[in-house]
Backbone as a printed PyTorch tensor [residue, N CA C, xyz], in Angstrom:
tensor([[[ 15.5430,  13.5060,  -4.3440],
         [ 14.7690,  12.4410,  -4.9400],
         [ 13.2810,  12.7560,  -4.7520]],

        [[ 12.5940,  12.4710,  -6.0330],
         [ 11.1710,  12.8630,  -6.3360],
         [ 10.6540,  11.7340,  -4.9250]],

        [[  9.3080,  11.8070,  -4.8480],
         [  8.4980,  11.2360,  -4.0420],
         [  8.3140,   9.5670,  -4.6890]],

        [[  7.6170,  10.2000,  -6.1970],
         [  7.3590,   9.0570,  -7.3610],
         [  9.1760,   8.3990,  -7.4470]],

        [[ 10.3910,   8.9500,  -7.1860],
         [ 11.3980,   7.9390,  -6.7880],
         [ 11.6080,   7.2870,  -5.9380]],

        [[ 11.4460,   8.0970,  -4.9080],
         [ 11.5190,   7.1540,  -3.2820],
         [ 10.5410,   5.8380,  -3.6640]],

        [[  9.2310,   5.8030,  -3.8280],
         [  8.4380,   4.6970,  -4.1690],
         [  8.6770,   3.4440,  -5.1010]],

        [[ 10.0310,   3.5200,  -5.8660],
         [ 10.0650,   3.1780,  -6.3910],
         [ 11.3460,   1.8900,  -6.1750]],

        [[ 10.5790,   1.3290,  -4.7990],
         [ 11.6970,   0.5120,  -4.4690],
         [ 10.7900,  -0.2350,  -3.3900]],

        [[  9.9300,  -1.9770,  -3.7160],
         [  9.5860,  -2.9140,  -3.0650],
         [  8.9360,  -2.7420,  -1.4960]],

        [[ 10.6120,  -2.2560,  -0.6960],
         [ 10.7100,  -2.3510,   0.8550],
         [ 10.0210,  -0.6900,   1.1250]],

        [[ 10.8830,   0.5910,   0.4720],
         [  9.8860,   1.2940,   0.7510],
         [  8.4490,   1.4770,   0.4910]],

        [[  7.8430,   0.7780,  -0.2140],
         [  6.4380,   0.6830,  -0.8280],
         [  5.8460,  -0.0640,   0.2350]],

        [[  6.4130,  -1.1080,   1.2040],
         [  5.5810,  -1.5990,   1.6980],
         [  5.5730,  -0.9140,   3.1450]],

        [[  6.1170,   0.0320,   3.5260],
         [  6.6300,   0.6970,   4.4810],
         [  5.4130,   1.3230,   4.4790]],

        [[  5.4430,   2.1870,   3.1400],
         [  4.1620,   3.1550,   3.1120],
         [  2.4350,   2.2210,   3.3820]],

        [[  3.0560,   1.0200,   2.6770],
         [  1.5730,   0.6910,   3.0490],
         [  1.5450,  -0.0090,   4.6340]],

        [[  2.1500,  -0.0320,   5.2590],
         [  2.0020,  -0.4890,   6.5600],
         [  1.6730,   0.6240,   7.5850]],

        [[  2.3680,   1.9520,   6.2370],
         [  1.8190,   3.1400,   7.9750],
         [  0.3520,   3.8920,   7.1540]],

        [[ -0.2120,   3.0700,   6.3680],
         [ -1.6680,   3.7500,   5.9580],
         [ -2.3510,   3.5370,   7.1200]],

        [[ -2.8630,   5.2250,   7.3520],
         [ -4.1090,   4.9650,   8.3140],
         [ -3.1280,   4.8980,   9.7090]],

        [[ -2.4030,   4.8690,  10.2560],
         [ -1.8240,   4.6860,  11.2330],
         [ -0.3860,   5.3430,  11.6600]],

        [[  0.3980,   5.2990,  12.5340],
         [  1.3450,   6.1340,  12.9610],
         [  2.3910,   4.8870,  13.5870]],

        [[  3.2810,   4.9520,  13.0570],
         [  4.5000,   3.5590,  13.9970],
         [  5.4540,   3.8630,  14.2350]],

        [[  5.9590,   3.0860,  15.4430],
         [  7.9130,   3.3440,  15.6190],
         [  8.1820,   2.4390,  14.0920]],

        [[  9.6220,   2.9800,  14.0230],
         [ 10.6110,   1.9870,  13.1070],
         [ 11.0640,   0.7240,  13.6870]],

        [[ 10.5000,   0.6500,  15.2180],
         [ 10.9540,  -0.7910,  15.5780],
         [  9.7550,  -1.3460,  15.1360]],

        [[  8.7580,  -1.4550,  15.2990],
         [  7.3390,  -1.5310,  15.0140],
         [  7.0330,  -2.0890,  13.5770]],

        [[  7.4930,  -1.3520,  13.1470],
         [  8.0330,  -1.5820,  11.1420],
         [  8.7870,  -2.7200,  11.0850]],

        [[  9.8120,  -2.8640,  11.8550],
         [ 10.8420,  -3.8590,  11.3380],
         [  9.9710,  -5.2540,  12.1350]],

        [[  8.8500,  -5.0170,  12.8770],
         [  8.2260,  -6.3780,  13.3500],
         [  7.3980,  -6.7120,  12.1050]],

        [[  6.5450,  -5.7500,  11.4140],
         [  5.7960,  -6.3480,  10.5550],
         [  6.0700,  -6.4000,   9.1340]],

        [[  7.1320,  -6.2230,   9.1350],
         [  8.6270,  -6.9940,   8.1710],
         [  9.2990,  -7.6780,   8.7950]],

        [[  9.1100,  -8.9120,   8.9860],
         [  9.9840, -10.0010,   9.9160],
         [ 11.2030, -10.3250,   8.4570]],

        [[ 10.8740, -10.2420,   7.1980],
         [ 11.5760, -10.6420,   6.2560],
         [ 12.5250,  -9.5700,   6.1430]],

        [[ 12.5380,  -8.3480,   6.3150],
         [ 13.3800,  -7.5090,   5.9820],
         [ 14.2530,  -7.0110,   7.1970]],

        [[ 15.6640,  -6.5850,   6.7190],
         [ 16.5500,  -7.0260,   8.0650],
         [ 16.3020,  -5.2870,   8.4060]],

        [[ 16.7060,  -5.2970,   9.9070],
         [ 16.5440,  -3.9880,  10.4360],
         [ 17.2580,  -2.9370,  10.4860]],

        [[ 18.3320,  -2.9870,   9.4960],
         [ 18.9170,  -1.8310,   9.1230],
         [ 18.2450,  -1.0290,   7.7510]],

        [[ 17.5500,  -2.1940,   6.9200],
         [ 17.1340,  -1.9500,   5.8720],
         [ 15.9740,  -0.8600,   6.1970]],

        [[ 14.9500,  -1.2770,   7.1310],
         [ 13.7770,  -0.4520,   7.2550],
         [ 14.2510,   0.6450,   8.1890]],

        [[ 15.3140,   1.0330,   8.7530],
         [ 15.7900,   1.7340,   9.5150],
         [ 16.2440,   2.8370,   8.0070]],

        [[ 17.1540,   1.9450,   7.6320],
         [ 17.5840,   3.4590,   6.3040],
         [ 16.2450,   3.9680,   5.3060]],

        [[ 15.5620,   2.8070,   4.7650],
         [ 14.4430,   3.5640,   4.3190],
         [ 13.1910,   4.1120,   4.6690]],

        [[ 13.3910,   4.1670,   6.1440],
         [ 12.2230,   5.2120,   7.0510],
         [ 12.4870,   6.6020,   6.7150]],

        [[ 14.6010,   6.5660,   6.7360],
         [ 14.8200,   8.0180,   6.8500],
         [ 14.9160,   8.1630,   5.1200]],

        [[ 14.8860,   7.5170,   4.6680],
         [ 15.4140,   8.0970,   3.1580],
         [ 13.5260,   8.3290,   2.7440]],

        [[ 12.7070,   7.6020,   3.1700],
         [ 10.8720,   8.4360,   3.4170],
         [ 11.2140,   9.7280,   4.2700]],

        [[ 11.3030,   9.9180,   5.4980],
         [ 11.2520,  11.1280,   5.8700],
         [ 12.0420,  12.1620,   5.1980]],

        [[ 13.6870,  11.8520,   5.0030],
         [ 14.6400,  12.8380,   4.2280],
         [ 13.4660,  13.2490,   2.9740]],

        [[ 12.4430,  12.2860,   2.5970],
         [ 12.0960,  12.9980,   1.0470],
         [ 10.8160,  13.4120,   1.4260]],

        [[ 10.1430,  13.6210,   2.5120],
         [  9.2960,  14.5410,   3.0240],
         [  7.8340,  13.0990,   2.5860]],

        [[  7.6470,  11.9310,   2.4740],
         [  6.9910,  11.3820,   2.3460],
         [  6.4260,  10.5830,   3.3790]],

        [[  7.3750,  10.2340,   4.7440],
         [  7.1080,  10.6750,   6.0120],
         [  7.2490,  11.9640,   7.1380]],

        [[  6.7480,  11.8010,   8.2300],
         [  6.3190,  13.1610,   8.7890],
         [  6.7880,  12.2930,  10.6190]],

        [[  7.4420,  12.9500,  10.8590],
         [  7.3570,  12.7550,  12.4780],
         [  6.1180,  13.1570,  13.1390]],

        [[  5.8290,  12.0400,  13.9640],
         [  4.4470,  12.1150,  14.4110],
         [  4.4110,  12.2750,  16.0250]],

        [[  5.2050,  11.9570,  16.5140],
         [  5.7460,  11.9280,  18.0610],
         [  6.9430,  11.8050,  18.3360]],

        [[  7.7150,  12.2760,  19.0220],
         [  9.0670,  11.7240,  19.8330],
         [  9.0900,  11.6630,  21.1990]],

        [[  9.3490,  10.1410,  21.7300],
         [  9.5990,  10.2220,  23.1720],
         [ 10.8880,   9.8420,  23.4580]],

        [[ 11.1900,  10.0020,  24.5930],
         [ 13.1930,   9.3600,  25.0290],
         [ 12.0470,   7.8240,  25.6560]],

        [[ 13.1830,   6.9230,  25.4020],
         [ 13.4430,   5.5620,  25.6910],
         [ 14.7090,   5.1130,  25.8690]],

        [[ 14.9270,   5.0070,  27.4480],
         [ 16.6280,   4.5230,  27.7090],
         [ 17.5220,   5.3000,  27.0070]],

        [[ 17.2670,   6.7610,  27.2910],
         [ 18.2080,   7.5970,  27.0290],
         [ 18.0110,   7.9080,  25.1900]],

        [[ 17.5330,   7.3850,  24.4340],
         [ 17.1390,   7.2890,  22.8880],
         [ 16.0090,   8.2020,  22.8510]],

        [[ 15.9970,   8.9850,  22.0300],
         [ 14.7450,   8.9070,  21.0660],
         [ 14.4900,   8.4450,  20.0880]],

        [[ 12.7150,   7.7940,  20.2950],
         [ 12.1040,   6.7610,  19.5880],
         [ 11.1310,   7.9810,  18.9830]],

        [[ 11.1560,   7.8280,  17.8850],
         [ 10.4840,   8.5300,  16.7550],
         [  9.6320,   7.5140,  16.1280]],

        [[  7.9080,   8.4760,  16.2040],
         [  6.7240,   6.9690,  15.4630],
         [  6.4140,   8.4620,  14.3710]],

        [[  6.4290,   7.7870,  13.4220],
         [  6.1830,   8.3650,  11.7140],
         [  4.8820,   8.1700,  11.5630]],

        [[  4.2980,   8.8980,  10.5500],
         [  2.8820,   8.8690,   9.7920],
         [  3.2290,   9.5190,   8.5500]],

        [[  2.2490,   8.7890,   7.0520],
         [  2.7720,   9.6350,   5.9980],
         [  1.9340,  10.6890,   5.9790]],

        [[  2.8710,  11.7290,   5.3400],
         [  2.5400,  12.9800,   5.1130],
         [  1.1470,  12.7300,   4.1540]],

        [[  0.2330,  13.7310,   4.1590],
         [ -0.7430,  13.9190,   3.5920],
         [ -0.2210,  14.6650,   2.3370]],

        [[ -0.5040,  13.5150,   1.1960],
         [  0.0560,  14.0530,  -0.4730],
         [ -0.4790,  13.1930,  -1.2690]],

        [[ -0.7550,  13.9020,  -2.4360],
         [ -1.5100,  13.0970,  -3.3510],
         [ -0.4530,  13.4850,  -4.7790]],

        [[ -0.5020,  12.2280,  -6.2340],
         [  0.0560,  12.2920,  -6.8970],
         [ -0.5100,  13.0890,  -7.4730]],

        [[ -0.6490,  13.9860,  -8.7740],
         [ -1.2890,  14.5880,  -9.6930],
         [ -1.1560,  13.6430, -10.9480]],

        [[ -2.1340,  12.7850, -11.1140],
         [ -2.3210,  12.0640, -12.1220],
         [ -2.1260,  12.2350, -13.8260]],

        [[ -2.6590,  13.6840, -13.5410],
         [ -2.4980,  14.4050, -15.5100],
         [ -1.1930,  14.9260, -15.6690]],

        [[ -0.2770,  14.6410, -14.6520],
         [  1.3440,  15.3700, -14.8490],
         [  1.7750,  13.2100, -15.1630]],

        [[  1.1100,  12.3790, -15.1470],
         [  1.7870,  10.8550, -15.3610],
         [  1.8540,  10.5030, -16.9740]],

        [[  3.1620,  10.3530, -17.1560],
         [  3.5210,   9.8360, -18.4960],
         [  2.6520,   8.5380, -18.7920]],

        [[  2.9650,   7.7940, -19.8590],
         [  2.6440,   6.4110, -19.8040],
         [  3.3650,   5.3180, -19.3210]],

        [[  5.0030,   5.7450, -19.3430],
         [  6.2100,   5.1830, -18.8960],
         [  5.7300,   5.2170, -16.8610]],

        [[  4.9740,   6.2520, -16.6570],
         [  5.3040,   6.5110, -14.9310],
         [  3.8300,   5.5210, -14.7770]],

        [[  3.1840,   5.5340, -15.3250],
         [  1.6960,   4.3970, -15.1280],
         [  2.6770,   3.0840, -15.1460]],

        [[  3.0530,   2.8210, -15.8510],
         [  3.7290,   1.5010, -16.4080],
         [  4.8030,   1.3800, -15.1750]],

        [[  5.8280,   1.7010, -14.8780],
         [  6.5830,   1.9130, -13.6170],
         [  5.8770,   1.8750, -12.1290]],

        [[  4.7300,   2.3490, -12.2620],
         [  3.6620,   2.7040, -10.9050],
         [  2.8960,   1.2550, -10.7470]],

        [[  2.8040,   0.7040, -12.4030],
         [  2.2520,  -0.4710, -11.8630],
         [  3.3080,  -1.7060, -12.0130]],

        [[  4.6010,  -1.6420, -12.3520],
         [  5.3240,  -2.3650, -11.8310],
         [  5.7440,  -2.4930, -10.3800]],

        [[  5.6240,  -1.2990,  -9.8250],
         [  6.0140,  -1.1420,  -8.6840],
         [  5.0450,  -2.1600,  -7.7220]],

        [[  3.4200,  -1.4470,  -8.1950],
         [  2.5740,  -1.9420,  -6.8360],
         [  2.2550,  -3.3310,  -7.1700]],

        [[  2.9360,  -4.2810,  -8.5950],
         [  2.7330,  -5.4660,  -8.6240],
         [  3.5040,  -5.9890,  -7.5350]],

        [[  5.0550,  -5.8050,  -7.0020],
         [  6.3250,  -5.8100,  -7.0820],
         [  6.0330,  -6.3010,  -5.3270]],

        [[  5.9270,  -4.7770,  -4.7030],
         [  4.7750,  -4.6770,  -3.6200],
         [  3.8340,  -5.7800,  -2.8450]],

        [[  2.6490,  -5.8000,  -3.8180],
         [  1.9770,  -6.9560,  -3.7880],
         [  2.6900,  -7.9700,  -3.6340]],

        [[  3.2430,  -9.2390,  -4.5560],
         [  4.6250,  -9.8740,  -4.4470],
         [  4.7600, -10.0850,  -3.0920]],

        [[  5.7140,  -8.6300,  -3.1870],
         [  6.4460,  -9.1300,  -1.5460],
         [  5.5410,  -9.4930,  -0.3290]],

        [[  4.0230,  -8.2610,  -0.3430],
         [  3.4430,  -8.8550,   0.7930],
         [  2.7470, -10.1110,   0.9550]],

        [[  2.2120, -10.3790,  -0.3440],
         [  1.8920, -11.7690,  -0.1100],
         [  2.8350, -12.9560,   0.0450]],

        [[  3.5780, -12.7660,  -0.4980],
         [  5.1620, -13.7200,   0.2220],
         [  5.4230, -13.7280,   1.5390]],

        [[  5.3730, -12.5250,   1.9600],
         [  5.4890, -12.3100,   3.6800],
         [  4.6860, -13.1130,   3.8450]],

        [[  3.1080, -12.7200,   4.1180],
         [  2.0130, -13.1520,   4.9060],
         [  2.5450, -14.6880,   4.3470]],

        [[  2.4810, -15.4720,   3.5600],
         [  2.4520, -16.8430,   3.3710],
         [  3.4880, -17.5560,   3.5880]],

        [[  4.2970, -16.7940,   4.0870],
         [  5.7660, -17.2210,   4.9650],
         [  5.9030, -17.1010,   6.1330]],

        [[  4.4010, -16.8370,   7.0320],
         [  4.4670, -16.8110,   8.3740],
         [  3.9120, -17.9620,   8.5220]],

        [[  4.4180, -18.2660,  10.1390],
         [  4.2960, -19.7420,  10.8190],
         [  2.2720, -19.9510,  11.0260]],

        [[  1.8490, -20.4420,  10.9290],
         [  0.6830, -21.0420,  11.2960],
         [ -0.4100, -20.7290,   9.7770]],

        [[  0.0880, -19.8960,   8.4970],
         [ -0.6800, -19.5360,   8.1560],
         [ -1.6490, -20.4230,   7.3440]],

        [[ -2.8430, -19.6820,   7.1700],
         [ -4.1430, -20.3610,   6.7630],
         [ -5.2400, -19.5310,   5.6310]],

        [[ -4.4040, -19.6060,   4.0080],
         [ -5.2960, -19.1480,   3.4710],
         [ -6.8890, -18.8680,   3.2230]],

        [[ -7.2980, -20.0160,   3.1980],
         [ -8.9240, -20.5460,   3.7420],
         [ -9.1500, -19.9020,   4.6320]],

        [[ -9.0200, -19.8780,   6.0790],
         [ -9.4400, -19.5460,   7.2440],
         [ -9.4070, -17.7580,   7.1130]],

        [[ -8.2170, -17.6100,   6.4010],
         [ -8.2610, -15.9990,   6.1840],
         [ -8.6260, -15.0480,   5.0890]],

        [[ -9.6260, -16.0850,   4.4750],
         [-10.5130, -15.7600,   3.5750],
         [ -9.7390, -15.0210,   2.6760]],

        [[ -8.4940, -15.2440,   2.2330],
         [ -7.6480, -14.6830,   1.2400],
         [ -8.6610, -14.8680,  -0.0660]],

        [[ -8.5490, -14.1840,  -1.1030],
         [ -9.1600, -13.9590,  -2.6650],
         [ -8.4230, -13.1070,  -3.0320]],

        [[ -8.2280, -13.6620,  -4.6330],
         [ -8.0130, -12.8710,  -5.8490],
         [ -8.6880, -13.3480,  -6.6670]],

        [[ -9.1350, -12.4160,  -7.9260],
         [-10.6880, -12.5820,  -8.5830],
         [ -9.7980, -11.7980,  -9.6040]],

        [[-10.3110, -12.4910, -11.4400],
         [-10.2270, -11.4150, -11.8720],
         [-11.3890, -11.3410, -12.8590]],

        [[-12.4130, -11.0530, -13.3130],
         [-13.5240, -10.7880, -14.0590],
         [-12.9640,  -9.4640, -15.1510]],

        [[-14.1570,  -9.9020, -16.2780],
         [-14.1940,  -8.9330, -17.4700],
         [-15.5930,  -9.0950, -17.3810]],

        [[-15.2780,  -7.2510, -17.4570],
         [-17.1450,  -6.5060, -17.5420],
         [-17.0060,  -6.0350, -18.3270]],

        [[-18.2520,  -5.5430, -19.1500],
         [-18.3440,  -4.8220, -20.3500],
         [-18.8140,  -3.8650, -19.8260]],

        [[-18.5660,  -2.1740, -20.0780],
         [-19.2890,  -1.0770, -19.1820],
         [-19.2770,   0.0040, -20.1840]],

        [[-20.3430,   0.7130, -20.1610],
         [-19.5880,   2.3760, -21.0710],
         [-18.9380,   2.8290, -20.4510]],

        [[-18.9630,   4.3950, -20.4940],
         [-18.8020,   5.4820, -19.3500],
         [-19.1690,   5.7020, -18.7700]],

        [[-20.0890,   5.8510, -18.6340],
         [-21.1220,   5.9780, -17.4790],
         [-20.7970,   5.0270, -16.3980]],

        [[-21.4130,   3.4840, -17.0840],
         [-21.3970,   2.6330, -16.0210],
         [-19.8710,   2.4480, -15.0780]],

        [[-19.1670,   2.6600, -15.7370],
         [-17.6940,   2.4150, -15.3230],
         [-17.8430,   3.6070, -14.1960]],

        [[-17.9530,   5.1330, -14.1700],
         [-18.0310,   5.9110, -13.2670],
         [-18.8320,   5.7210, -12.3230]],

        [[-20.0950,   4.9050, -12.2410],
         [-21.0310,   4.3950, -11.5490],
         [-20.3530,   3.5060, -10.5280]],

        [[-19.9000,   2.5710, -10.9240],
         [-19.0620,   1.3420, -10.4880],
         [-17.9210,   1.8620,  -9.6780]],

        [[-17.0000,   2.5810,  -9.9280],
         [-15.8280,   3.6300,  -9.4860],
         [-16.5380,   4.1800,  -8.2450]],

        [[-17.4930,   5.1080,  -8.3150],
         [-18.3970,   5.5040,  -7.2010],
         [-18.6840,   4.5210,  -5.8510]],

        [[-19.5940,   3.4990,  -6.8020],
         [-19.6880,   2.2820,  -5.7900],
         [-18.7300,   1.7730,  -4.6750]],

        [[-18.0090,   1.4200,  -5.5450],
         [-16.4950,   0.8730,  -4.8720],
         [-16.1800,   2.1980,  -3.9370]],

        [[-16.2090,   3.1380,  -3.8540],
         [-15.3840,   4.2590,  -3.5120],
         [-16.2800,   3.8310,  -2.2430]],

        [[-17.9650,   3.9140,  -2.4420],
         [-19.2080,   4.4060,  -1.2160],
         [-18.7270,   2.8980,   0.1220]],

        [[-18.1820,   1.8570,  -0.7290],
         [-18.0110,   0.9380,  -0.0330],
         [-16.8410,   0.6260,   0.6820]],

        [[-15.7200,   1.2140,   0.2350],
         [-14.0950,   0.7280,   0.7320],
         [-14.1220,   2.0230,   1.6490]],

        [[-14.4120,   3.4050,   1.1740],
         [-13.9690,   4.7240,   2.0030],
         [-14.3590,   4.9270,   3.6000]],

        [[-15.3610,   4.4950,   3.8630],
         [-15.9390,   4.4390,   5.4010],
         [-14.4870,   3.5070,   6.1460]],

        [[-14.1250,   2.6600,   5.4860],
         [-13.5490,   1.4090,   6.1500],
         [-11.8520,   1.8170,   6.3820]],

        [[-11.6200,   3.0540,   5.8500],
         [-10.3880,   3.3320,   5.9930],
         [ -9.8410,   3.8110,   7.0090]],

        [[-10.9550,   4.1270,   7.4970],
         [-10.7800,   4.6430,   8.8690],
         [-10.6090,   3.9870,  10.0890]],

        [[-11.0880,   2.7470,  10.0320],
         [-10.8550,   1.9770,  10.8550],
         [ -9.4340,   1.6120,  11.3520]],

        [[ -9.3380,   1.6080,  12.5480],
         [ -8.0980,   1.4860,  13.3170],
         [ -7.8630,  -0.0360,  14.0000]],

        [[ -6.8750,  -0.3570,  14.4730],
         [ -6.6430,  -1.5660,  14.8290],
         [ -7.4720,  -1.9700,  16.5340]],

        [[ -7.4500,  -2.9590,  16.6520],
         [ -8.2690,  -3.2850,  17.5790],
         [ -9.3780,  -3.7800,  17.9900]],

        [[ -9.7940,  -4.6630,  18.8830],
         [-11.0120,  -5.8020,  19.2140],
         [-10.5180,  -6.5070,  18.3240]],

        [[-11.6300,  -6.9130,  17.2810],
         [-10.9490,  -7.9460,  16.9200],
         [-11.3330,  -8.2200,  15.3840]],

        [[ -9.9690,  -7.0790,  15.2610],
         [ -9.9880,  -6.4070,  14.0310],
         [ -8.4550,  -7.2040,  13.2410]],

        [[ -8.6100,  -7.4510,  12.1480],
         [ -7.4410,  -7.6650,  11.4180],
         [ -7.0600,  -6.7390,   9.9730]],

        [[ -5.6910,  -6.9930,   9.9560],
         [ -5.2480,  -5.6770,   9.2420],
         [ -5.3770,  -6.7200,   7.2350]],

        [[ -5.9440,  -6.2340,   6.2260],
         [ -5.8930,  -6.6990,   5.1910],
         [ -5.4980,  -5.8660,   4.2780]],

        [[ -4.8820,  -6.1480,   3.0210],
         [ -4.4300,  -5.4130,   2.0720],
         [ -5.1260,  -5.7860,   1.2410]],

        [[ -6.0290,  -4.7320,   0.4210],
         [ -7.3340,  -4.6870,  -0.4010],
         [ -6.4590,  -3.7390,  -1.7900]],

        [[ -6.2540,  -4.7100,  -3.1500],
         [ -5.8020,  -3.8500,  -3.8610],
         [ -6.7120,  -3.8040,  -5.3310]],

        [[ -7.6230,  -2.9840,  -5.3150],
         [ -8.1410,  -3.1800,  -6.3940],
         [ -7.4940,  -2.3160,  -7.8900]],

        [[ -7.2890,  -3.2490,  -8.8180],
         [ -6.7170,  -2.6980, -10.3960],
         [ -7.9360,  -2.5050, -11.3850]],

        [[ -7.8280,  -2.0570, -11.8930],
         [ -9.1490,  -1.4530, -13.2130],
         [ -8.2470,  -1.0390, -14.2620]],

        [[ -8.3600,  -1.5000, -15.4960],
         [ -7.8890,  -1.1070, -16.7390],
         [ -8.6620,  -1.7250, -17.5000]],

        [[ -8.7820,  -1.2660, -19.3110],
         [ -9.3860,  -1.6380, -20.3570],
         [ -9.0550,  -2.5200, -20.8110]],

        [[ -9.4700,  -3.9570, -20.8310],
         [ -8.7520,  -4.8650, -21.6570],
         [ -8.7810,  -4.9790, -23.1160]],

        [[ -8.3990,  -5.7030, -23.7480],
         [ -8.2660,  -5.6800, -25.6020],
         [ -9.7340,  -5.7770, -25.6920]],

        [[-10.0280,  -5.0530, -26.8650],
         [-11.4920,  -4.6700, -27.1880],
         [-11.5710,  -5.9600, -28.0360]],

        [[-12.4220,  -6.7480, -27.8160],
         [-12.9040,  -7.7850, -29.1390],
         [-13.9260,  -7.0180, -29.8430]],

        [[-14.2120,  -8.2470, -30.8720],
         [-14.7560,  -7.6970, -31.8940],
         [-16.1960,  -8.1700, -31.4030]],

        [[-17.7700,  -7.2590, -31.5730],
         [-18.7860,  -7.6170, -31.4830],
         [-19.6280,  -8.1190, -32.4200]],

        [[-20.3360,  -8.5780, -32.0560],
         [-21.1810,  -9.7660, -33.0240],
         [-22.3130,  -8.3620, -33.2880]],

        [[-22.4250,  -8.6480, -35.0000],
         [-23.4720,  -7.5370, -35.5300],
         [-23.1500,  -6.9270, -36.4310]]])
């Protein structure tokens, strides 16, 4: 199974986005999926590693076990090999994704949209080319420093998903 298949399933998608930037046990996983039962994230850790999309990152023995903490492999898609069908699929997926995590988070006990400054925004800009690559840049100079950031003090973990596409061209006055 392709990589672009493994991904193509909710629970593993959110797997991957929980070990961005970071390294976890699979018990670890199945805490910050309280919704998903623990055989589930147990089989699709290994059906990520079986497809080389996770990477063993450590093994220690625990009570006679080894506890294995994962990190994803360093891989990137090749974008000019994507059909229109695999865009369309890619963004069913990370709607799908989305979905689930915001269902999670708003299905935990105490939660507080307000207080956790949750937003979704959606605006229409008018841009050429240029400006659009300008903007792309921007965003990049501003989110990329921050990826690096690791957990801790008093730091909280957020899922930042920004979408960009062309909407229907209207017609201009003139």
């Amino acid at each position: 199974m392709t990589a672009r298949e493994l991904l193509a399933h909710p629970v593993r998608m959110r797997i991957v986005h929980a070990l961005r930037g970071r390294a976890l046990t699979t018990g670890r996983l199945c805490e910050l999926l309280p919704d998903v039962s623990k055989a589930m994230v147990y089989r699709h850790v290994e059906a990520l590693a079986a497809g080389e999309v996770l990477e063993v990152a450590e093994e220690r023995r625990v009570r006679g076990a080894v506890e294995r903490t994962f990190r994803l492999r360093d891989a990137t898609i090749d974008t000019e090999d994507l059909t229109v069908d695999d865009y369309r699929r890619g963004f069913d997926l990370a709607m799908a994704t989305l979905l689930a995590e915001f269902t999670a988070y708003l299905d935990r006990d105490g939660v507080d949209p307000t207080a956790d400054l949750v937003g979704f925004r959606q605006h229409a800009i008018w841009l050429s080319r240029p400006e659009l690559e300008e903007l792309i840049a921007d965003l990049r100079k501003v989110i990329v420093p921050r990826l690096g950031n690791g957990p801790g003090g008093d730091r909280s973990r957020y899922l930042l998903s920004p979408i960009l596409f062309p909407g229907e061209a209207l017609p201009t006055d003139g």
